[in-house]
N, C-alpha and C positions, 0 to 999 in steps of 0.2 A: 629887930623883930624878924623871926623866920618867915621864911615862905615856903607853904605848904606845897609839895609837889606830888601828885599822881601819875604812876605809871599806869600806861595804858599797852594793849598790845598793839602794832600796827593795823588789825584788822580795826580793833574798837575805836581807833581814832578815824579811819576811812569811814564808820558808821556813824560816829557821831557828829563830823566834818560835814558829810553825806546830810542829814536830818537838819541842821540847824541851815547850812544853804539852802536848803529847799525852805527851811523855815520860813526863810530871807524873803519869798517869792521868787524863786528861781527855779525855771524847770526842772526835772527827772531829770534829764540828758545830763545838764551842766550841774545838776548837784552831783551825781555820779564821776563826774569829769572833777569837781573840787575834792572828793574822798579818795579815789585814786589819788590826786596831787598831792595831798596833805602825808597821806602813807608815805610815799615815793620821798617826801623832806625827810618828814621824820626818820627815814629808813637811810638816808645820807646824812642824820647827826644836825641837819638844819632844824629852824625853828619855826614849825610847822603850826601847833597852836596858838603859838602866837602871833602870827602871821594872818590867820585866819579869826581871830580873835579880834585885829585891830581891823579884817576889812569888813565883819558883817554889819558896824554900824555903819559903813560907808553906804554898803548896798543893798541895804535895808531896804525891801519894798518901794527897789526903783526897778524901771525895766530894763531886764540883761540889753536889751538890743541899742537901750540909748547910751551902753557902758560900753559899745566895742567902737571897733576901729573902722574905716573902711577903708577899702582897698580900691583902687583906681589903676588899673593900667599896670602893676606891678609898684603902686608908691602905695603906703599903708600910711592914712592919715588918720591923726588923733581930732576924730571933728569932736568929741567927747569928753568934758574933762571933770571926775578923772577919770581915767582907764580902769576898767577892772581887770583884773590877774587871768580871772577865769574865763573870761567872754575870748578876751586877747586871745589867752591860751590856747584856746578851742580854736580861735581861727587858725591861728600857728599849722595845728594838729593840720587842719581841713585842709589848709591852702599847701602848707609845707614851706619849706625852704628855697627857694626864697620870695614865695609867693608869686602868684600869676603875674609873669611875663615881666620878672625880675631876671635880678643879675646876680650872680654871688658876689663880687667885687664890690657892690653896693649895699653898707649894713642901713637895716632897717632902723628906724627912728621912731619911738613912742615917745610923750612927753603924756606929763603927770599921771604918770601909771599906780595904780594904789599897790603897795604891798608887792614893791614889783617881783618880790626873790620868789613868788609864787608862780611865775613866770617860767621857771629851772626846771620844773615835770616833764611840761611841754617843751620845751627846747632839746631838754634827751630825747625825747619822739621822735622831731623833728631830723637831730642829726643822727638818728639811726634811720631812717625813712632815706636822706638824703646822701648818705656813709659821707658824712662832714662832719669833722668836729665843731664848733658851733660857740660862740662865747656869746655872756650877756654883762654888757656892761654899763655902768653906773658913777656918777662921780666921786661916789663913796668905795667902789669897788669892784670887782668882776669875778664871776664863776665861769669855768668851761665843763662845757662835755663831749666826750670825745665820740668817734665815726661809732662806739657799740652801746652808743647811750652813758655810760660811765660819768660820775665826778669828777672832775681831775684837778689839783691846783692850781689855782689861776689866779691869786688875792683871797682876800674877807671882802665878799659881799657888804655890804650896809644892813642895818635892818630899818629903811627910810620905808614912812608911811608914803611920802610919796617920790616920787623919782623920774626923771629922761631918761629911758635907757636906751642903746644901741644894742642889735642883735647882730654882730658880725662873723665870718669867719673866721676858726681858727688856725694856726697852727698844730696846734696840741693835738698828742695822738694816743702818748704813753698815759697813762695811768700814774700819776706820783705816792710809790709805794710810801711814801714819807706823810703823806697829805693827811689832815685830821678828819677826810671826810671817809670816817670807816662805816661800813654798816651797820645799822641796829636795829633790832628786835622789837624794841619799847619805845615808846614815845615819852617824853617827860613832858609835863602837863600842870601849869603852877594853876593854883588854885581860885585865880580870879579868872584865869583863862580858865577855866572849865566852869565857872559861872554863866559865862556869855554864851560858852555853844554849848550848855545846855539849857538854857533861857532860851535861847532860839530852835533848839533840837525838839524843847517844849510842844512847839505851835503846829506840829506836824500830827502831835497824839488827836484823837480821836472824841470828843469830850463825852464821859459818861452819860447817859441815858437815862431817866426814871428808871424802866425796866429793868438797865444793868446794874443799878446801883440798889436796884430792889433784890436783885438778886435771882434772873430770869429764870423760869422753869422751875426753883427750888420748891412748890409748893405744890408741885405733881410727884404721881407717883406711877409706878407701874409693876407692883407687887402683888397685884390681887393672886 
């Protein structure tokens, strides 16, 4: 049996990515922060709706605050589990590389992080903020980005709903002109994944009114 795939453009998956987080109960800030991320995959050839597909049952109408990390002294602990992508992320972004009154020698440590490859938005941030290229790695496998933001070959990722990862520095500088992570335009978008976020994209409409559904105003006129 096939499976149904929808192209999307990268905006419309940043909007729809956007709407079903918030759906989630997740603030403005951090749903904006998931639709940037989602585009930002999709736009390096990753697997952006599906990624975000498997995490909004996780975070379904729990509180971002009890899905992040905390930070201690420069040690980022996982009091949380599991991690969410986005909350993480966003610290990432705040704190930077390699977080208050860290070390760059010393890579950071998350454990059971949901959907960790959502994690790779926020890590180009990161090591353009820091001009470090940056890996994130996983027992299934590791992505780099390098000092201008950039994908670079680094392994296959996993796509593990949940995962340890390690954020270390990297070596990597160049760009691997060979690499399969080319830009793209589109998002491809299978068809049960586009059930779920817009099942949740759902919760954010507005629900008709008597009046709207009556049809407000149509029973005026102003032609005399």
């Amino acid at each position: 049996m096939s499976t149904t795939i929808k192209l999307l453009s990268l905006g419309e998956l940043e909007s729809l990515v956007l709407k079903a987080v918030r759906g989630a109960g997740y603030s403005w800030g951090l749903s904006q922060e998931a639709g940037r991320a989602a585009a930002w995959l999709a736009r390096h050839g990753l697997p952006a709706a599906e990624a975000f597909a498997k995490l909004l049952p996780i975070i379904d109408s729990q509180p971002a605050k009890a899905l992040g990390p905390q930070i201690i002294k420069g040690q980022w602990l996982s009091v949380s589990s599991p991690l969410c992508p986005v909350v993480t992320g966003t610290a990432m972004s705040d704190f930077g590389w390699p977080g208050i009154g860290g070390c760059v020698d010393q890579p950071i440590e998350l454990t059971q992080v949901a959907c960790p490859i959502i994690l790779v938005p926020f890590l180009s941030g990161c090591a353009v903020a820091a001009g470090r290229s940056l890996s994130i790695v996983s027992a299934s496998g590791q992505l780099t980005v390098d000092r201008e933001g950039q994908l670079v070959s680094g392994g296959v990722f996993g796509d593990d709903q949940y995962a340890t990862v390690h954020i270390v520095e990297s070596g990597a500088s160049v760009p691997d002109t060979n690499s399969a992570f080319k830009l793209r335009r589109r998002a491809s978008v299978a068809a049960v994944e586009m059930q779920i976020l817009e099942a949740m994209a759902h919760r954010t409409y507005v629900p008709a009114s008597e009046q709207s559904r009556s049809g407000a105003g149509a029973g005026l006129s102003d032609n005399d």
